[in-house]
C-alpha positions in Angstrom: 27.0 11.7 9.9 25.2 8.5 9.8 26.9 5.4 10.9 26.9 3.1 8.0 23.9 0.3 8.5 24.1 -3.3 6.5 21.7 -3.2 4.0 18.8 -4.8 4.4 18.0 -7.5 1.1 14.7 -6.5 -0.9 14.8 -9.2 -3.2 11.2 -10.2 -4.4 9.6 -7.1 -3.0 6.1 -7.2 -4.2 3.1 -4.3 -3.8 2.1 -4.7 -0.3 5.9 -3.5 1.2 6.8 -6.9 2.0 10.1 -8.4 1.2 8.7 -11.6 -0.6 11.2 -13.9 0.4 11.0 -13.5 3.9 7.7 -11.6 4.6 9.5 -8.8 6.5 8.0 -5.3 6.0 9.9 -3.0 4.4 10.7 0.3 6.8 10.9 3.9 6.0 11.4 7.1 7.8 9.2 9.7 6.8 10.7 13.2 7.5 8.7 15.9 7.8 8.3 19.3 10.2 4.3 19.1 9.7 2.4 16.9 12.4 -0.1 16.5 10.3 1.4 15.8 7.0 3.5 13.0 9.2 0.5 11.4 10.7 -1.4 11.4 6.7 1.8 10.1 5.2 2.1 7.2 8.1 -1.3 6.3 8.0 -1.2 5.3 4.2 2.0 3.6 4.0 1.5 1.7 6.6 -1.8 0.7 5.3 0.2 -0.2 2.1 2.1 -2.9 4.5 4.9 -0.7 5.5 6.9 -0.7 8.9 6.7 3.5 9.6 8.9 5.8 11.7 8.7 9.4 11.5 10.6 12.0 12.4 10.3 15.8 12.2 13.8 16.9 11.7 17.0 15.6 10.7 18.3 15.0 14.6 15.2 12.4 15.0 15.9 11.2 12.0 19.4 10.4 12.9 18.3 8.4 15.8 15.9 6.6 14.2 18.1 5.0 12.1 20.7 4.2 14.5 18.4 2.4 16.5 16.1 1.2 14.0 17.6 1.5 10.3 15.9 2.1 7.3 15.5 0.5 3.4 14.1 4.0 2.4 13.8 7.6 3.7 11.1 10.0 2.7 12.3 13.4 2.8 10.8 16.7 2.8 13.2 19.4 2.0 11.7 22.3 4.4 12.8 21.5 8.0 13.9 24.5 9.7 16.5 25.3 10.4 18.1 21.9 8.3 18.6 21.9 5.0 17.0 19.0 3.1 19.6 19.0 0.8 22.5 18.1 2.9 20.2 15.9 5.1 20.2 13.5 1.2 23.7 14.2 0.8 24.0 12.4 4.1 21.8 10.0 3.8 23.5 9.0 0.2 27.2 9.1 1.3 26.5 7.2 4.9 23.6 4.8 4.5 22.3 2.1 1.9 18.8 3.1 2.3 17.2 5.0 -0.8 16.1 8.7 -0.4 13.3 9.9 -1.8 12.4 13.9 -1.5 8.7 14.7 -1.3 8.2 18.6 -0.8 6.1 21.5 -1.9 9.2 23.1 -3.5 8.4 22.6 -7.5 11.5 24.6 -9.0 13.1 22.6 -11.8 16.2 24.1 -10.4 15.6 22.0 -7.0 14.3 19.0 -8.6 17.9 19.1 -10.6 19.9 19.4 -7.2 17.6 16.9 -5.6 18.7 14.3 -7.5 22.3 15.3 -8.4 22.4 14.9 -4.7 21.8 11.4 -5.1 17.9 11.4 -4.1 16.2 8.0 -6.3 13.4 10.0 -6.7 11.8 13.5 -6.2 7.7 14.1 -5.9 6.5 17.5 -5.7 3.1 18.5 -3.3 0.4 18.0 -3.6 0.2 14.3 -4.7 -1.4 11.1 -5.2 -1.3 8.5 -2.8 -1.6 6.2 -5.4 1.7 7.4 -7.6 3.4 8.2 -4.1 3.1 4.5 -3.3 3.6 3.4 -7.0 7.0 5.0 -6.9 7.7 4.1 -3.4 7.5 0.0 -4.9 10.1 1.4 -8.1 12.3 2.6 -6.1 13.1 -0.4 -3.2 12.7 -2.5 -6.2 15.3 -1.1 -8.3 17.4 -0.9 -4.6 16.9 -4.8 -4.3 18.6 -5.4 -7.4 21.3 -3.4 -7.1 21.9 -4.4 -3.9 21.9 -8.4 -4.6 23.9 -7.7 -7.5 27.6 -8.7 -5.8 25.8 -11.5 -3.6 26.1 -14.9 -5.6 23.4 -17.8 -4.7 23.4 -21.3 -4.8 20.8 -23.9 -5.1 22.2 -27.2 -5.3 25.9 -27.5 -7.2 24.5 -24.8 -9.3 25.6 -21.1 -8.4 25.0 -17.9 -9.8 27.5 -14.7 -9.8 25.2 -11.8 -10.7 28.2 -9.5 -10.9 30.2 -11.4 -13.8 26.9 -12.9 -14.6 28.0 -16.2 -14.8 26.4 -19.4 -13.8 28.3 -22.6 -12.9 27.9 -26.3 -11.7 30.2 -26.5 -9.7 29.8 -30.8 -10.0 30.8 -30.5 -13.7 32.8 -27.5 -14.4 30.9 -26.1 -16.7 30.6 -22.0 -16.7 27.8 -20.4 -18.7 28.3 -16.6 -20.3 25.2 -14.8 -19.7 23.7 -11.3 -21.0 22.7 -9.1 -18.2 19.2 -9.4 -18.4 19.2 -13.5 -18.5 21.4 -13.0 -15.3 18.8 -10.5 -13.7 16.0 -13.0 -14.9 17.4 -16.1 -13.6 18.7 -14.2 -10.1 15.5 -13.3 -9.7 13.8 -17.2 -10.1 16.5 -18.6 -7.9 15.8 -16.2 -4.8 12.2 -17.2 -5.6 12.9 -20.6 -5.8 9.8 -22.6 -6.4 7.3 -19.5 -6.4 5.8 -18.5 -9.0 7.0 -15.3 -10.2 5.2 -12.8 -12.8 6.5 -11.6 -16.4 5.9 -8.0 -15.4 8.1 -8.6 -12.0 10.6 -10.4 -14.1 11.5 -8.0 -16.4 11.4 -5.4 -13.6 8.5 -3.4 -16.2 5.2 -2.4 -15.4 2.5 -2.6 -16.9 3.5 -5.1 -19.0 0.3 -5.8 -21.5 -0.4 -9.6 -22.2 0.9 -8.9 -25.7 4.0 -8.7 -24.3 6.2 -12.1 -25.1 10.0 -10.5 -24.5 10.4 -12.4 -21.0 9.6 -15.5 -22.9 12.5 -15.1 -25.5 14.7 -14.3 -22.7 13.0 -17.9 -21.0 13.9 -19.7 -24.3 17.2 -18.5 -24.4 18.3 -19.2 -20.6 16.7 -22.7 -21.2 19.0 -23.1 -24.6 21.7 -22.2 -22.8 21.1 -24.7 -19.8 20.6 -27.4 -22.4 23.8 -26.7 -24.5 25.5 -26.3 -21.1 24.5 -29.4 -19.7 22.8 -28.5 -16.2 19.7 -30.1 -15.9 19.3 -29.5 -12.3 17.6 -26.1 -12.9 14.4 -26.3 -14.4 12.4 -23.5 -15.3 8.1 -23.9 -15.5 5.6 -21.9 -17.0 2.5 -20.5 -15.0 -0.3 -20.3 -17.4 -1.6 -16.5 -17.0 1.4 -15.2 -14.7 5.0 -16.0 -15.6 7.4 -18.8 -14.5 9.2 -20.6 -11.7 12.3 -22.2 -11.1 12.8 -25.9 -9.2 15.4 -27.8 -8.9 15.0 -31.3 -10.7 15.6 -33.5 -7.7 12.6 -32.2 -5.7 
């Protein structure tokens, strides 16, 4: 089994496989028994701004991560004499790094075990490097929520608790109920505190088409509820053409 590695935070991922707040690549393991295959999958991910390992069975794979960790694993099921199966169940029930299975075996009835065994994702051969890399960016985005979800943040007197989605100033008091999209909306502004951040990334939706206003109802009704609440300290802008950002009001 695989010894259990911190997670690394993907907050603010953005399309180029960097972790936007601190510009650190993110890294995957590519598993796969076919030089070849490897060397085509490396060459485009890491192209796409990724930090690539790969491995060509499960026993590499294991060492790998020891030594080097992982945010995501991409797993082909076919490995000799390894299941790919129980290499995910592994990989699920030792590790925080998301598993996605990308293999020439289309069955429905695989694709169904696949992801009962926990895999975020399963992509069938052949394959566009486009929608490979597309779901590669869904995937460690939907991991860096849930993985900041328990981890409260601060900036100022003002903290956020993503889990009971509360937010408190912590000068005054005051405690603030909110729903659990204003608290995904407003976690994700704070960690991106004083960047601009877009609607689409915001509402964790793409393509999101300019007719789109739903992020700015949510906007409107985080700022109502600031108001009401009486913390002024956070103070939410709009970026003509691209979303909003958050600043505290004392810089």
């Amino acid at each position: 089994m695989l010894g259990t590695q911190v997670a690394v935070c993907l907050t603010g991922a953005v399309d180029a496989g960097l972790q936007g707040e601190t510009n650190i690549p993110a890294t995957i393991i590519v598993v796969e028994d076919d030089p070849r295959m490897g060397r085509v999958l490396a060459r485009h991910l890491t192209r796409a701004g990724y930090a690539v390992s790969v491995a060509a069975n499960g026993s590499e794979m294991r060492r790998l991560y020891r030594h080097e960790g992982a945010d995501l694993v991409l797993l082909d099921l076919n490995l000799g004499a390894e299941d790919g199966m129980d290499l995910t169940r592994e990989l699920v029930g030792s590790t925080p790094a998301a598993v996605m299975i990308l293999t020439g075996r289309d069955d429905l009835q695989d694709r169904i075990v696949g992801l009962d065994a926990g895999a975020d994702d399963y992509i069938t051969k052949p394959f566009q490097v486009e929608e490979l890399l597309a779901r590669i960016r869904a995937v460690l985005r939907r991991h860096a929520f849930e993985a900041s979800r328990h981890e409260s943040i601060q900036l100022g007197t003002v903290r956020l608790d993503p889990s009971a989605q509360s937010l408190s100033d912590l000068s005054s008091g005051v405690s603030l109920r909110l729903t659990e999209t204003e608290s995904r909306i407003l976690e994700t502004l704070m960690r991106q505190h004083g960047r601009a951040v877009s609607r689409a990334h915001l509402l964790h939706r793409e393509p999101l088409t300019p007719e789109d206003r739903t992020i700015d109802v949510h906007i409107g009704n985080i700022r109502r509820k600031l108001r009401d609440g009486g913390i002024g300290t956070l103070v939410i802008w709009p970026v003509r053409g691209h979303g909003y950002r958050l600043r505290l009001e004392s810089e």
